[in-house]
C-alpha positions, 0 to 999 in steps of 0.5 A, spaced: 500 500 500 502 506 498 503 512 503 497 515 503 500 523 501 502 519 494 495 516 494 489 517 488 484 519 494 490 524 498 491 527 491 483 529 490 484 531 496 489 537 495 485 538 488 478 540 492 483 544 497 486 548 490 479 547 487 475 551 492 481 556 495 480 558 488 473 558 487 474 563 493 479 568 490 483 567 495 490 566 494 495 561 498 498 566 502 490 569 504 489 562 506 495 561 510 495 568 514 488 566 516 491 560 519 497 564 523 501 560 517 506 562 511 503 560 504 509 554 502 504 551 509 498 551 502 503 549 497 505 544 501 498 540 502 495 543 495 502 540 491 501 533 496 508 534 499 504 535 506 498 531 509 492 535 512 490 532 518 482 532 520 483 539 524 487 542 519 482 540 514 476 542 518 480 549 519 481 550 512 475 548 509 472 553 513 477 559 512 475 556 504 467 554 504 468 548 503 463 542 504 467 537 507 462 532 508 460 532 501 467 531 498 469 525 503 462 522 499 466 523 493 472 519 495 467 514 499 464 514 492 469 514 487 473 508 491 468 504 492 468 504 484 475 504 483 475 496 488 476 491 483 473 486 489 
């Protein structure tokens, strides 16, 4: 099994993030301030070089409006298609 920063579900993940920080116009260095942390913390996560942990999670999903609950649906969603078994 890979490490999970490397995994497909890891990877939609930070493309949410990405994708939602976005949609907000918000920049890196926006969502990092209102964390009380510098932008490369962002582009850690959003490249995948960094995992996000459930508190990290919660935290920039709020700072970016993103409806967790919804996007961790989709991953359940699309693994449980991508299972072979």
């Amino acid at each position: 099994m890979p490490k999970s920063v490397h995994s497909e579900r890891h990877r939609m993940i930070a493309a949410a993030l990405a994708t939602q920080r976005r949609a907000k116009g918000m920049s890196q260095a926006e969502v990092a301030a209102a964390l009380g942390r510098h932008q490369p913390f962002i582009a850690n996560i959003e490249s995948g070089e960094r995992r996000v942990d459930l508190v990290e999670l919660l935290d920039l999903a709020r700072i970016i409006d993103l409806d967790v609950v919804a996007m961790v649906r989709e991953l359940v969603r699309k693994s449980e298609s991508a299972d072979p078994s």
